[in-house]
C-alpha positions as CSV (number, residue, x, y, z in Angstrom):
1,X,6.4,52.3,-9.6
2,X,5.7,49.7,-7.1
3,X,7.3,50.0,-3.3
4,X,10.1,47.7,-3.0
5,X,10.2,45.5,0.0
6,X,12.4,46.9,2.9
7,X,14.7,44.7,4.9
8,X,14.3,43.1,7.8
9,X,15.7,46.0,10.3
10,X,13.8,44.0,13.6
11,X,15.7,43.5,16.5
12,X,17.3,40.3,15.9
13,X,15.7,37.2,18.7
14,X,16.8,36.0,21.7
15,X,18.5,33.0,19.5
16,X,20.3,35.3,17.5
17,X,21.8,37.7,20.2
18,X,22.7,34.2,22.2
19,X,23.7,31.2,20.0
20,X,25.6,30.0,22.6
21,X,22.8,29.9,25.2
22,X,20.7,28.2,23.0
23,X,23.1,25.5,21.7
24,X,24.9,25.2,25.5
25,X,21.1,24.8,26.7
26,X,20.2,22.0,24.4
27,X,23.4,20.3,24.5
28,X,22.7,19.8,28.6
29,X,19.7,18.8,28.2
30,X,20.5,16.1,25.4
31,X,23.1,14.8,27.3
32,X,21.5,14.6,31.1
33,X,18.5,12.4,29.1
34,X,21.2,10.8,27.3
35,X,23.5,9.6,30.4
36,X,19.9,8.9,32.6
37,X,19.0,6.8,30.2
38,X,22.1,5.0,29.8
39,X,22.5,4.4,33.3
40,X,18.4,3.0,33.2
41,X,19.4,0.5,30.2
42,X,22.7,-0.2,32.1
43,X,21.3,-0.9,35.4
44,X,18.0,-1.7,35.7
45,X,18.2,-2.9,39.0
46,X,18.5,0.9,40.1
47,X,14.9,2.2,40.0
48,X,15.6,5.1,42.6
49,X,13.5,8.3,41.4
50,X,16.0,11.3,40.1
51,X,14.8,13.3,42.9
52,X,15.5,10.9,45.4
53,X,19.1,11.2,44.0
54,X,19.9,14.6,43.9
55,X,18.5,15.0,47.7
56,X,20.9,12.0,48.4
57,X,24.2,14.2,46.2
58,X,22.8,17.5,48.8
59,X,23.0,15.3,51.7
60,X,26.1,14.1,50.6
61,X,27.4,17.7,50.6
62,X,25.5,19.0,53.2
63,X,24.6,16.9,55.9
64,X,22.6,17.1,58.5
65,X,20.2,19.4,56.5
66,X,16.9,20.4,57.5
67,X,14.0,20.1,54.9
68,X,13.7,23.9,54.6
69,X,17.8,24.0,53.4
70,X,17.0,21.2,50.9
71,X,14.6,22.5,49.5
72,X,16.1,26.1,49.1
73,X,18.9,24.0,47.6
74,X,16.9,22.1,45.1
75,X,14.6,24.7,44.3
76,X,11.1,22.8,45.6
77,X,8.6,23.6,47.8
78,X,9.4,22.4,51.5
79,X,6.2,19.7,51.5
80,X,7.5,18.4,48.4
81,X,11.3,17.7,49.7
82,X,9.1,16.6,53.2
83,X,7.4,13.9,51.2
84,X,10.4,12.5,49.5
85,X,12.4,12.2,52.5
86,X,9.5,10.5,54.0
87,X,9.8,7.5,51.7
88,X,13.6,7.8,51.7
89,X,13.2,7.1,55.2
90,X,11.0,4.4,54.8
91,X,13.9,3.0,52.1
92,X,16.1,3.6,54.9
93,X,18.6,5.8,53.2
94,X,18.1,8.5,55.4
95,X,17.3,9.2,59.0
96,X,15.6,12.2,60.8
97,X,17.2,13.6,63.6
98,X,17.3,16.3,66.5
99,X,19.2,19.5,65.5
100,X,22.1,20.0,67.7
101,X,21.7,23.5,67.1
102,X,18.0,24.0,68.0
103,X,16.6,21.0,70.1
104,X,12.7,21.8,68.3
105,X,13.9,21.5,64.9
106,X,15.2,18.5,63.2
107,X,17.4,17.7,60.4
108,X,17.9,14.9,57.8
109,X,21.0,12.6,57.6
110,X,22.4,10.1,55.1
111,X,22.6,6.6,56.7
112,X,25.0,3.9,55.9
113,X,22.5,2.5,53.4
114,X,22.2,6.1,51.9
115,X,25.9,6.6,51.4
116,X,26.2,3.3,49.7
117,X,23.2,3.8,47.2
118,X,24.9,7.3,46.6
119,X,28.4,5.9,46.1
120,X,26.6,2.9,43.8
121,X,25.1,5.6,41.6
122,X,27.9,7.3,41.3
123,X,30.3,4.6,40.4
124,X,27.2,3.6,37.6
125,X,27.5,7.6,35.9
126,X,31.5,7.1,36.1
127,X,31.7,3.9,34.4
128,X,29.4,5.1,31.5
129,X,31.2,8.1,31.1
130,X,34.6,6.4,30.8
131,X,33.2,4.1,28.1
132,X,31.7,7.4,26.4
133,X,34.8,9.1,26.7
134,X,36.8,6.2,25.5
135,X,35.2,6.2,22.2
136,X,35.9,9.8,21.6
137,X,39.1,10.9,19.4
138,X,42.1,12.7,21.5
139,X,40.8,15.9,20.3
140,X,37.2,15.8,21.3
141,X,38.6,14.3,25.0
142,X,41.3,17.0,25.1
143,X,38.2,20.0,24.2
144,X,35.6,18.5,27.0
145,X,38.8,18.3,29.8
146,X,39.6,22.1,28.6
147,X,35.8,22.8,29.0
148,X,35.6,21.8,32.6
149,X,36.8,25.2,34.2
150,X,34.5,27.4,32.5
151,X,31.7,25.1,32.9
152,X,32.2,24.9,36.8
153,X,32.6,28.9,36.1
154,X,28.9,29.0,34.8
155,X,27.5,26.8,36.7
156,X,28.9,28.6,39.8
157,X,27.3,32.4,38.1
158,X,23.8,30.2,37.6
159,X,23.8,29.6,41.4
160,X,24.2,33.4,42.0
161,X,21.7,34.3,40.1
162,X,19.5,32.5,41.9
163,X,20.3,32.4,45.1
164,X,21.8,28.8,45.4
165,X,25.2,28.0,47.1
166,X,28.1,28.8,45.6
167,X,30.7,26.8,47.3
168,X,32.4,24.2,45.4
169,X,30.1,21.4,46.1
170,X,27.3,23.2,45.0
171,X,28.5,24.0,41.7
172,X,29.9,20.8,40.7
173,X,26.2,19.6,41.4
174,X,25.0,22.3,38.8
175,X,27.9,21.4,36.6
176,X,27.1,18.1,36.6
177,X,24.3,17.6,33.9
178,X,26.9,19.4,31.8
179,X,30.0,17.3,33.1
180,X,28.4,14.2,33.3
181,X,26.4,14.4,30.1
182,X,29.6,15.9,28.3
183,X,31.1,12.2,27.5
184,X,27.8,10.4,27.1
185,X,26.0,13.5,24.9
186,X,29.2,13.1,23.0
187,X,29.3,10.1,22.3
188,X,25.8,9.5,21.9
189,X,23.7,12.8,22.2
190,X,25.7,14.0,18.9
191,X,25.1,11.0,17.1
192,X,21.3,11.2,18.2
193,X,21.5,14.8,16.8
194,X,22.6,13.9,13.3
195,X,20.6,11.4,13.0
196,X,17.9,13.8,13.4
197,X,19.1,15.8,10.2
């Protein structure tokens, strides 16, 4: 009599023991391409780099900053963040500056031109995620409000697990893929999805 195959009795794979991982992973990153490429189609006059602008949302934290604190708050290697700022402040969005607290170090500020590219991009992200959010039902506008908590929540236990700042500021920053692309990946990263199937 021939050996009848035997189940499956593997440990079951990382997407199995963490569904929600995957799906919460691939829903932030559908919806930070999603809102980035909005805001691109949107607003073509704004060719700033991504990195330029999440060095600009640090320093608007967490400024003056020296290049070694950026850097440990972006997660790049110091000559990296050294030769961004170095075109930002040949853009003149940010200035470099003695640090009051050590006279042979410096630090890296936000000038007037800075804040207002910051607060111009950020304006840009809030308009498109009204208009997502506006085409959403009550329900699915009621779920991604009551989602907000525990996404700050997770975004806050990402930054202790690796190091990052844990204050406020610093975790709506992490958040924000997730918060921003919420509407927009709603609205239009769903949509992309099942049109995929």
């Amino acid at each position: 009599m021939s050996a009848q195959p035997r189940p499956d009795v593997s440990a079951p794979g990382p997407a199995a023991r963490a569904p929600e991982a995957r799906l919460l992973t691939e829903a932030v990153t559908r919806l930070r391409r999603a809102l980035r490429s909005s805001i691109r189609t949107d607003y073509p006059w704004e060719t700033l780099p991504m990195a330029q602008v999440e060095l600009l949302q640090v320093l608007g934290e967490h400024s003056p900053a020296r290049i070694s604190d950026l850097a440990a708050r972006r997660r790049l290697a110091p000559s990296t963040v050294s030769g961004l700022i170095g075109q930002m402040i040949t853009a003149g969005l940010v200035a470099r500056d003695v640090d009051s607290a050590d006279r042979r170090a410096s630090v890296v500020t936000l000038t007037d031109a800075g804040r207002e590219k910051l607060a111009a991009w950020t304006t840009a992200h809030e308009r498109r995620i009204d208009a997502a959010l506006a085409a959403l039902d009550d329900d699915s506008r009621t779920a991604i409000g009551n989602a907000l908590p525990a996404l700050f929540r997770l975004a806050e236990n990402l930054g202790g697990e690796t190091g990052e700042d844990t204050t406020a500021g610093a975790a709506e920053e992490a958040a924000g893929g997730v918060a921003e692309g919420a509407t927009e990946g709603a609205a239009g990263g769903v949509a992309e999805g099942a049109r995929g199937r």
